[in-house]
C-alpha positions in Angstrom: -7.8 -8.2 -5.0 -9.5 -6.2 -2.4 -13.1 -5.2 -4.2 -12.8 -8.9 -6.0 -13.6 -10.1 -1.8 -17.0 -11.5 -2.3 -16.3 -13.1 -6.3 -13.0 -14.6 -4.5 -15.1 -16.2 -1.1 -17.9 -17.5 -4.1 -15.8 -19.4 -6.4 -12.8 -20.6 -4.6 -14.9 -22.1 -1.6 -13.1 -20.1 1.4 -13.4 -18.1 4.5 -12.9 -14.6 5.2 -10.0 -15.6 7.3 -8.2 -17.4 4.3 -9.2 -14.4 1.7 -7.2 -12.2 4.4 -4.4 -14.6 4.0 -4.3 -14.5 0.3 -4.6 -10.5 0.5 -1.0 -11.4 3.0 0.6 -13.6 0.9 1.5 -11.0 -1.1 2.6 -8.2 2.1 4.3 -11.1 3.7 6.2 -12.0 0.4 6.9 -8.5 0.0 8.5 -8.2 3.5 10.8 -10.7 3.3 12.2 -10.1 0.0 12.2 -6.3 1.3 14.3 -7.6 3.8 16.2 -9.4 1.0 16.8 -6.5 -1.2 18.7 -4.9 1.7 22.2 -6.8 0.8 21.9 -5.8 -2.8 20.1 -2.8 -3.5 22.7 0.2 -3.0 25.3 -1.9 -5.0 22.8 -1.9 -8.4 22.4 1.1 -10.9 18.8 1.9 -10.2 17.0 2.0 -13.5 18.3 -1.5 -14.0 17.3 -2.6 -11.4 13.6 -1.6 -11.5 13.1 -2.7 -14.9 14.4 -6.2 -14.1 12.0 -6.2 -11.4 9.1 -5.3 -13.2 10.2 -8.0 -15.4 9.7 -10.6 -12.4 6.6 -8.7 -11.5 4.5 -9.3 -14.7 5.7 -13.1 -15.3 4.4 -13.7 -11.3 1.2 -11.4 -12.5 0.3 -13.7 -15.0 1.0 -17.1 -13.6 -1.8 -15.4 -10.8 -3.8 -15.3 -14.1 -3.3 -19.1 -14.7 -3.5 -20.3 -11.0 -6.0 -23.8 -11.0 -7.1 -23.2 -7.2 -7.0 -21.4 -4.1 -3.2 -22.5 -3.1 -1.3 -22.1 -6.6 -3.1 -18.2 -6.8 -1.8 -17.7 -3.2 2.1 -18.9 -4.6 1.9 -17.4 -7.4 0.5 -14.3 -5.5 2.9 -14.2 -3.1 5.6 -14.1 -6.1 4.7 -10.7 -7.8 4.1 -9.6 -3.9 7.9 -10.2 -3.6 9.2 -8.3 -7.3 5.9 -6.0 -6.3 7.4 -5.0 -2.7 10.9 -4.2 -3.9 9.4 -2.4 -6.8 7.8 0.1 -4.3 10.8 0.6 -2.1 13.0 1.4 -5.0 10.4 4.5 -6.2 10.2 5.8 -3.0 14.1 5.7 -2.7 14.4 7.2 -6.5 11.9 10.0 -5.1 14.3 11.0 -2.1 17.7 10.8 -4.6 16.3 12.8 -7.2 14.1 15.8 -5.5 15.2 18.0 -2.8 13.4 17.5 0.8 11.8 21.0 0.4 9.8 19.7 -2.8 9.7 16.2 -1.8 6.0 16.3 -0.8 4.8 17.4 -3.7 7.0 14.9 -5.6 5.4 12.1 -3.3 2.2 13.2 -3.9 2.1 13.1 -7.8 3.4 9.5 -6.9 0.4 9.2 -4.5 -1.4 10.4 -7.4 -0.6 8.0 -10.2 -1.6 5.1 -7.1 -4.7 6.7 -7.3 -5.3 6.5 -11.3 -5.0 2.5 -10.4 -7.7 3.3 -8.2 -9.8 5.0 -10.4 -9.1 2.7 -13.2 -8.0 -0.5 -12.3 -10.4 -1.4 -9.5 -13.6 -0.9 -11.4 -11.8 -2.2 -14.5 -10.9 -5.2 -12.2 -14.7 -5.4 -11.4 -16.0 -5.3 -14.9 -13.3 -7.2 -16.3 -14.5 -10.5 -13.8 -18.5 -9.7 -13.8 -18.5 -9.6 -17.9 -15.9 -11.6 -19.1 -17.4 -14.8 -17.6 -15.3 -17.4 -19.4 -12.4 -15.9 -17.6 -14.2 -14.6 -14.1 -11.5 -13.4 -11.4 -8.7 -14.4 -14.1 -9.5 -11.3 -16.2 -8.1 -8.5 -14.0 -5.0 -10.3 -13.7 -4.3 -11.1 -17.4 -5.3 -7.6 -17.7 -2.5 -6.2 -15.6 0.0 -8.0 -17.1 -0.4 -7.0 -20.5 -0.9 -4.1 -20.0 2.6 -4.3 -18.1 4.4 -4.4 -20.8 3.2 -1.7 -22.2 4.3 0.3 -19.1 7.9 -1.8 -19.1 8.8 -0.8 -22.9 7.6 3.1 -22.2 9.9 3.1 -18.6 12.5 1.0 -20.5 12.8 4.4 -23.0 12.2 7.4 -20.3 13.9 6.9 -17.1 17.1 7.9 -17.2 20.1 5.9 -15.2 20.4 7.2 -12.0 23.6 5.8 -10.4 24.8 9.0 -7.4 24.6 6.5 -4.9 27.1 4.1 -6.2 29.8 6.7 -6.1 30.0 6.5 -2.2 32.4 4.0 -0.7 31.0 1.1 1.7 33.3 -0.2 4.0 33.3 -3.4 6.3 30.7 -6.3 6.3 27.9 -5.7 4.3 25.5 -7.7 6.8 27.4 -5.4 9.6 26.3 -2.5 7.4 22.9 -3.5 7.5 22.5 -4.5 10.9 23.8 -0.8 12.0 20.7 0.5 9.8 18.0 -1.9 11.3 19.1 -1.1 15.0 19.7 2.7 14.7 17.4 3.6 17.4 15.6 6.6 15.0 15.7 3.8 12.4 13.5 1.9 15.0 11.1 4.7 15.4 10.8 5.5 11.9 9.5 1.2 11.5 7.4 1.6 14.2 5.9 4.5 13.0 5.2 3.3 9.7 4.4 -0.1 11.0 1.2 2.1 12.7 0.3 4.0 9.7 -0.2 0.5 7.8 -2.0 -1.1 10.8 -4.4 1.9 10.6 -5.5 1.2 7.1 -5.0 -1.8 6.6 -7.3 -3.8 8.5 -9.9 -2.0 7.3 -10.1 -1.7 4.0 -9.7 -5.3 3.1 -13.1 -6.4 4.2 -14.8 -2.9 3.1 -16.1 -4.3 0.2 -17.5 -6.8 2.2 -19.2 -5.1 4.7 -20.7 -3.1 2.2 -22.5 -5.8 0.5 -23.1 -8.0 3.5 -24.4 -5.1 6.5 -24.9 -1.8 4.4 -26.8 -3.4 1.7 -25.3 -1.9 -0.8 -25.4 -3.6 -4.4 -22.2 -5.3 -5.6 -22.6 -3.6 -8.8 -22.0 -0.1 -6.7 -18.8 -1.2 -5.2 -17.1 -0.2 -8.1 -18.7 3.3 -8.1 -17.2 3.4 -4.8 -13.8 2.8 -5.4 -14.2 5.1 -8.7 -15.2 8.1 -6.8 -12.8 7.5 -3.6 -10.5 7.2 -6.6 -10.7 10.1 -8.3 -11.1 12.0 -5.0 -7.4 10.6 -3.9 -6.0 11.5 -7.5 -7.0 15.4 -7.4 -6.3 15.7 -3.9 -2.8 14.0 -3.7 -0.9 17.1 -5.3 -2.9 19.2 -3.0 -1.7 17.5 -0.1 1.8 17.2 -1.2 2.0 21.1 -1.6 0.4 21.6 1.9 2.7 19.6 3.1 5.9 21.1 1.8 4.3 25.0 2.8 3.2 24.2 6.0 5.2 21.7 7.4 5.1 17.8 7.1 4.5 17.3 10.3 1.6 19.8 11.3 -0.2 18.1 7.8 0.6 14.7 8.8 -1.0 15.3 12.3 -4.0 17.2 11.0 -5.0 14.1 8.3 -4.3 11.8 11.4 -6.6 12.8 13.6 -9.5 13.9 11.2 -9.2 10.2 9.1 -10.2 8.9 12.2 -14.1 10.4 11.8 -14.5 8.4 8.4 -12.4 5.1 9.9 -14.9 5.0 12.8 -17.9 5.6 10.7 -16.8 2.8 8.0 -16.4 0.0 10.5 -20.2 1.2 12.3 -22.1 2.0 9.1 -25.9 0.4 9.2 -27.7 0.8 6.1 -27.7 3.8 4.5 -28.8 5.6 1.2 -25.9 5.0 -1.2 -24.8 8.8 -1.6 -24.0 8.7 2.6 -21.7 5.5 2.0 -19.8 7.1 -1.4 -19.3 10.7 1.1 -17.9 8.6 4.0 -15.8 6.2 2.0 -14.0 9.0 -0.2 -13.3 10.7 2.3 -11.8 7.9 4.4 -9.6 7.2 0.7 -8.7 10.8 0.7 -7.4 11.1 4.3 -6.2 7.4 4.6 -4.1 7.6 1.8 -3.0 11.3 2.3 -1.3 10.4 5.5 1.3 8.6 3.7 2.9 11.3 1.7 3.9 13.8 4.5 4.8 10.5 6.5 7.4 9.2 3.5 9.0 12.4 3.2 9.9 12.7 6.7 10.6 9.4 6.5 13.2 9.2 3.6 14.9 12.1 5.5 16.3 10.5 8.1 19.6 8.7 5.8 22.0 10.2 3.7 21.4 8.9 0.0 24.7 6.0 0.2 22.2 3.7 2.4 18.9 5.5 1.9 18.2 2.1 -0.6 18.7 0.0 2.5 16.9 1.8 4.3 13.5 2.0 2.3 13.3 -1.1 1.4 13.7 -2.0 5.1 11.0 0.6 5.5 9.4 -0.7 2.3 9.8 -4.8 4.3 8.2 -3.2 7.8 5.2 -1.6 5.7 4.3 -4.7 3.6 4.9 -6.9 6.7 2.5 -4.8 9.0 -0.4 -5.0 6.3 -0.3 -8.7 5.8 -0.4 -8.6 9.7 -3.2 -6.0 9.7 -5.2 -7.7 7.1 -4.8 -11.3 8.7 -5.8 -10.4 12.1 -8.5 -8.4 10.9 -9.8 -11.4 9.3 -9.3 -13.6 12.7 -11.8 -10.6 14.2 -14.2 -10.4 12.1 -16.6 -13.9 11.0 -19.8 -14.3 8.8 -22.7 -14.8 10.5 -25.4 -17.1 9.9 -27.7 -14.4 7.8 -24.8 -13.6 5.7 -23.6 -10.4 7.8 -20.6 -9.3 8.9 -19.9 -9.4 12.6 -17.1 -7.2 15.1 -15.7 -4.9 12.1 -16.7 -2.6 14.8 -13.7 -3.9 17.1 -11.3 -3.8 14.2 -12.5 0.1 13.5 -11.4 0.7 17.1 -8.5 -0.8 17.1 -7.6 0.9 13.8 -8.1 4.3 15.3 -6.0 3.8 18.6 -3.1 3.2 16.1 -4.2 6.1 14.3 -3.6 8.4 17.2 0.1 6.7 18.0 1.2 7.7 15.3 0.0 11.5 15.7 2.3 11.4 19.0 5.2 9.9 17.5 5.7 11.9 14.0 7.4 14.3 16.3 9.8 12.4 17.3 10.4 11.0 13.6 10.9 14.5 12.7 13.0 15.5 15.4 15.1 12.4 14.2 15.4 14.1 10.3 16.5 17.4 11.3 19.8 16.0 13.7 20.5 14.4 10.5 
């Protein structure tokens, strides 16, 4: 959806400030049905339940695919951001049931990895798909995605195992009591914010990079693609890497390190006047690299802080603050910034700023986060 900015603001007729909202629809979705998944998700054997989500998630996919105008694509969007947002959440939890916390940053980042082969291979694939098949245009990606889906939901249905620990643990009481004790935990609360901060970071920039690009850097929008292909491929061999670091050297002390230096490529970004191209593909995968690295030390410190009979709850409550704090990030972002007369993008600057002060919250409070796991 992202690179797809400009072809999207073309076609269907609307504003930057609407595009961020369908970019939300599907965070916002994906919040509340995060929120949802709470009552049910530690009472479900977990295999089943992620295929019968992926299920969902296709079927939404594809009716994106066959969406007649702006408001039926932002449904239909906000649909497989719902199956989508659970789908998430229930990896992460998976991750933290299966793999000890002393390996659990690698594990993350082969996760963080395979994100990153969408990135290399579904973004510009989503960019050639709309600028060549023109009888389809924007539909392509989406049609795309979904069959190829269920190629992905008949090779999961046959490898992952059942995984069913958690269900062996006893919950007593009122479920919504249950719940409530988890939102309200005051580390819980720390842990939300703290991830809350990580998404704000990100995500209201890289929405409208795209965007920028074209509009103030000058950069062709056939080279968009190249961009995310190399930020890409950048974020796939350096996810591992990261992982590893993090799980010798500490979580924390890697977390804080990617926090403050992803601040240099965030600020650049949201300034950048035009350039040669081979300045903008430096800055950019580097900002993918770092942006994206932050999360992996971050989850597993994260998943740490619950034992495994509510750890579902409590990612997917995670999982609910994350998606909510992007759709936020993106639609605020989009309130900031407005198209000029000449075509340009104006205040990206303020949103960069404001980007990088919630950058450097979140480099003060990991420590606490972490001081949080280790009582537990």
């Amino acid at each position: 959806m992202m690179p797809l900015g400009p072809e999207f603001i073309k076609v269907l007729n609307i504003s930057t400030h609407q595009f961020g909202l369908l970019l939300s629809s599907y965070t916002f979705a994906a919040a509340v049905a995060g929120i949802f998944a709470t009552y049910y998700i530690d009472r479900f054997e977990r295999r089943q339940l992620l295929l019968g989500l992926y299920i969902c998630f296709i079927v939404a996919t594809l009716a994106c695919a066959l969406a007649p105008n702006y408001h039926t694509l932002f449904i239909a969007r906000a649909f497989a951001g719902a199956f989508g947002g659970i789908l998430g959440s229930l990896v992460q939890t998976i991750i933290a049931d299966s793999i000890p916390f002393e390996r659990r940053g690698k594990a993350l980042g082969t996760v963080m990895a395979a994100f990153s082969v969408s990135t290399v291979a579904g973004v510009p694939l989503s960019l050639f798909l709309a600028n060549h098949i023109t009888v389809l245009g924007w539909r392509a990606p989406f049609i795309f995605i979904g069959l190829i889906s269920i190629v992905i939901l008949y090779i999961a249905y046959r490898n992952i195992p059942k995984i069913s620990g958690h269900l062996h643990h006893v919950h007593e009481g009122s479920r919504f009591r249950q719940i409530y004790d988890i939102l309200i935990a005051h580390h819980h609360l720390r842990a939300f914010v703290f991830m809350a901060l990580i998404m704000l970071t990100g995500f209201s920039v890289i929405p409208y990079i795209a965007l920028y690009f074209t509009s103030n850097v000058g950069i062709e929008n056939a080279y968009i693609s190249l961009i995310y292909l190399c930020g890409g491929i950048a974020t796939l061999m350096s996810s591992r890497f990261i992982g590893h670091m993090a799980d010798k050297y500490g979580k924390v002390k890697v977390f804080r390190v990617l926090a403050i230096i992803s601040l240099v490529p965030l600020i650049v970004t949201t300034n950048l006047v035009p350039v040669p191209l081979w300045i903008v593909l430096v800055n950019s995968t580097l900002f993918f690299i770092l942006i994206s690295g932050r999360m992996i030390p971050a989850m597993a410190i994260v998943s740490q802080l619950v034992e495994p009979k509510i750890r579902g709850t409590f990612m997917s409550l995670v999982g609910a603050v994350q998606m909510l704090a992007s759709g936020i990030a993106s639609v605020a972002a989009g309130m900031v910034v407005t198209i000029a007369s000449d075509g340009k993008m104006e205040h990206y600057n303020l949103v960069g700023y404001g980007a990088a002060i919630c950058g450097l919250l979140t480099f003060w409070l990991v420590g606490y986060i972490h001081t949080d796991a280790k009582k537990e």
